[in-house]
N, C-alpha and C positions, 0 to 999 in steps of 0.2 A: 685892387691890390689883394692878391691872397689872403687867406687867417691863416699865418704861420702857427697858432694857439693848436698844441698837442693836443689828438683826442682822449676825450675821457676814458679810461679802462669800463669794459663792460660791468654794469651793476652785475653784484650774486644774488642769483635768483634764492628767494625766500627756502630757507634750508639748509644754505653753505653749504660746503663740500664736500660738507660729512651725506649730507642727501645725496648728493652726484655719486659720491664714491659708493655707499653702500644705501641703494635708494628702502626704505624700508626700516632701516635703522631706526630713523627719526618718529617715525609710526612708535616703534616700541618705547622709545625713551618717553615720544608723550602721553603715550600711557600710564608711564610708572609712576606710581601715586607716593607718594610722600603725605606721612602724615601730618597735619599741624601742629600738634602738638607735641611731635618729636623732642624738644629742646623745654626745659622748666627753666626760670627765672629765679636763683636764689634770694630769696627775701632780705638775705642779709648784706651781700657781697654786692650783689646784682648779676652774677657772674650768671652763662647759662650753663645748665646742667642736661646732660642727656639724660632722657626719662629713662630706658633700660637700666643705665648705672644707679639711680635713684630710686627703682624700683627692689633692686635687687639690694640696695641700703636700707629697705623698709619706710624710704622716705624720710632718710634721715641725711638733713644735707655735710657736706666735708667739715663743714663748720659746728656744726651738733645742733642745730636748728631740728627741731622733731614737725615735721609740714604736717597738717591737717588731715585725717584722711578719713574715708570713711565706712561707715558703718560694715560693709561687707568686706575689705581688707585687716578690720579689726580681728575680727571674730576667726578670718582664716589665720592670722597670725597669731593667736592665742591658743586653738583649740590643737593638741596635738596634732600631727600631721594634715595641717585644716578643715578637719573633716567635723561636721556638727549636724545636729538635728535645729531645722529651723523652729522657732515653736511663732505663731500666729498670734498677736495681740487682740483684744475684744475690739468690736465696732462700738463708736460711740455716736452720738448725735452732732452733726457737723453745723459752725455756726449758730450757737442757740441764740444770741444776742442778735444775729442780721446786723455783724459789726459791718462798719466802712471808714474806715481813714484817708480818703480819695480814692481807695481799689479796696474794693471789697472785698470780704475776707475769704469767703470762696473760691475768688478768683487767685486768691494769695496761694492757696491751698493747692489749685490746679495746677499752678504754674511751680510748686513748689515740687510739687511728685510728676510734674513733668521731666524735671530738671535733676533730679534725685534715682527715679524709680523706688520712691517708699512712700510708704502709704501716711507715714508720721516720721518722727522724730527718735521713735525708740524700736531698736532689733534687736529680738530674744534667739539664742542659740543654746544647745547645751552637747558637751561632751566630754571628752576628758584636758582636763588642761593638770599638765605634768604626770599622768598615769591618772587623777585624781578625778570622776566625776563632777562634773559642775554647772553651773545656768550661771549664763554672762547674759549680762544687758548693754545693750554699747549705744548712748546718745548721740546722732548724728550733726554738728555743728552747719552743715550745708542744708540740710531740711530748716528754715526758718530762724537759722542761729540758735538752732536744736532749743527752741526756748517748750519751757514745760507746758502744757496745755493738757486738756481731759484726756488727752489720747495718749500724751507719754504718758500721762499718771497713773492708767489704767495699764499701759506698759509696763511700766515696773510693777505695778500689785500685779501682774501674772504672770512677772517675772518669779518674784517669792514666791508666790504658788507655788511655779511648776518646781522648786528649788524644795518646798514641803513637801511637796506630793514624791519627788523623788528622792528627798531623805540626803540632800547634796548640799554643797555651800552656793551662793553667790554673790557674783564676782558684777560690779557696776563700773562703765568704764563714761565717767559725766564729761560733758562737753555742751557748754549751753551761755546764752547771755541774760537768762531772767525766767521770768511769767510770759507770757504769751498773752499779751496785752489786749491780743481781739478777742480775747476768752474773759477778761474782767475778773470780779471776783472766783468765777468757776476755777480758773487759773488756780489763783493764792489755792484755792481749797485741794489742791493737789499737793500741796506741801507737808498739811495735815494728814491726807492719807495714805501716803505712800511713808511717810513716817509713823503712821500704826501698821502697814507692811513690814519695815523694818523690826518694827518689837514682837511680830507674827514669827519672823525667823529665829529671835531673841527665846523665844519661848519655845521655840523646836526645838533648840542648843544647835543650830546649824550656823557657821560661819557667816559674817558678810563683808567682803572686803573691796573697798572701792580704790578705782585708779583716774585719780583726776589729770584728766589730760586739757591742753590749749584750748578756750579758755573755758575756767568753769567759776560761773560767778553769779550774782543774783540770788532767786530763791531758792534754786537748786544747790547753792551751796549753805543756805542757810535753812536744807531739811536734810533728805538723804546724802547728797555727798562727804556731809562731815558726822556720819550716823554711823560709819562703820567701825566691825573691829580694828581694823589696820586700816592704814592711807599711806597708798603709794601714789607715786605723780611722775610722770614723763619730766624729762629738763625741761626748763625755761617755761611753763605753764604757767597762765596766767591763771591764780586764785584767789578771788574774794566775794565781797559782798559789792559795794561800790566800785567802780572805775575807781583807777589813779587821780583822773583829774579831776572827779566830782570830792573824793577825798582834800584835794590840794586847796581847791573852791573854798569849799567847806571850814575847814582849819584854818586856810591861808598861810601854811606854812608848805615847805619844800619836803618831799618823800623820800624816805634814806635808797639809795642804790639798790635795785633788786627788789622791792619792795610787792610785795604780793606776787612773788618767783616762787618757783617750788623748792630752789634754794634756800630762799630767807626764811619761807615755812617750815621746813627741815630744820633749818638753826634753831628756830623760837618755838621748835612742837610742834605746830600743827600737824607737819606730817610727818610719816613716820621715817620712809626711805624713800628719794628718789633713783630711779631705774630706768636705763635705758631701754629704748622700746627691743632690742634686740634682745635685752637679758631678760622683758617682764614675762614672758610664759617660763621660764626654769624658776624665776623667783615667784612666781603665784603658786606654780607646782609644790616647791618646795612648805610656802605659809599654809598652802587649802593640807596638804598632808598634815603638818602639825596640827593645824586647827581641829580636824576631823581626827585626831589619835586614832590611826589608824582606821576608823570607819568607811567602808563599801558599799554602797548601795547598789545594787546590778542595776544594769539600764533596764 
């Protein structure tokens, strides 16, 4: 008996029709590269965001989320028309303890300025921000949770420096989780000197005004970033000393809304004004002028 059973339609040859029709096409579309990280994940929403749009927001999501960013988008967005002098941090001794906490700290270090392209935690710029000569220091929260070690300490001391030597204010933008724990005491002892940095500037009568951004907390904020004349702070930045929940631990009581926000710090003092990252180079311009009454230093 015959297979009445209809034949199958011929399979499409790998390509579809778009290959048949215009052979070469396909060539070119699988060339075109798309990038991966095209699209950001809003931390808040979840929603995705196109990186163009959010770049060009300064990385500030629809919501007022101010995103992490770092050290090299700081400095172009602060310095008038982003243009600055890099200035080079001193080399220090890497390692002096031969710490290890299951990967050694070398290795930590390798893989951090792999991952970075910085050689540490602290980049020095100086140019004009609002007409006004200045040396900014800007802490990179992605290098090691920007935590303070002999390398940023010696960072910022040459930050004030070159802020003496060139008769200008500076402007510290913190972002850190602590000490830098594979440094040990060295660590702490950065707290102490970069806080007789601060009273080096003190004693020049040059300005020093820090902008605490997401998050800055630990020993850095319990030396220089609450040493300045003025404290401004990006929205929603986390500032303190302890974490929230080592806080909560601790007391065993509940933490009012907001709590160690640049918000709640603004309401209770701490800080002076918070400022969007869009408005803080007109309003830094605006404070280094006052500050400096009028004072010039040629570059």
């Amino acid at each position: 008996m015959a297979d009445k059973t209809p034949p199958k339609p011929p399979q499409e040859k790998r390509g579809g029709w778009l290959s048949r029709f215009a052979p070469g096409v396909r060539k070119i579309v699988s060339r075109r590269e798309t990038p991966d990280n095209l699209w950001v994940k809003d931390p808040d929403s979840g929603d995705m965001l196109y990186r163009p749009d959010l770049e060009t927001a300064l990385w500030v999501t629809p919501s007022g989320r101010h995103m992490r960013i770092n050290a090299a988008k700081r400095l172009g967005y602060t310095f008038d028309g982003g243009e600055y002098e890099p200035i080079a941090s001193p080399e220090v001794a890497e390692d002096p303890l031969k710490f290890s906490d299951g990967k050694p700290y070398r290795e930590r270090l390798i893989a951090a300025r792999k991952a970075t392209g910085l050689k540490d935690a602290m980049s020095i710029g100086f140019g004009d921000i609002g007409g006004t000569p200045a040396v900014a220091v800007v802490q990179d929260f992605a290098f090691m949770g920007g935590s303070l070690g002999m390398a940023a300490g010696e960072g910022f001391i040459a930050a004030a420096h070159a802020a003496i030597e060139r008769n200008v204010p500076l402007v510290c933008f913190t972002a850190a989780g602590g000490a830098r724990m594979q440094e040990g005491a060295l660590s702490l002892m950065q707290m102490a000197r970069t806080t007789l940095a601060v009273q080096e500037l003190k004693d020049a009568q040059l300005p020093y005004v820090v902008v605490l951004t997401d998050p800055t907390t630990g020993g850095v904020t319990a030396s220089y970033a609450m040493l300045g004349d003025v404290h401004l702070a990006e929205p929603g930045a986390l500032i303190g000393f302890a974490g929230p929940r080592v806080i909560e631990t601790t007391i065993r009581e509940k933490l009012p809304p907001g709590f160690q926000r640049s918000e709640y710090l603004q309401e209770k003092g701490m800080v002076d004004r918070v400022v969007t990252r869009a408005d803080l180079p007109a309003t830094l311009g605006k404070i280094l002028s006052m500050l400096m009454g009028g004072r010039r230093q040629a570059a």
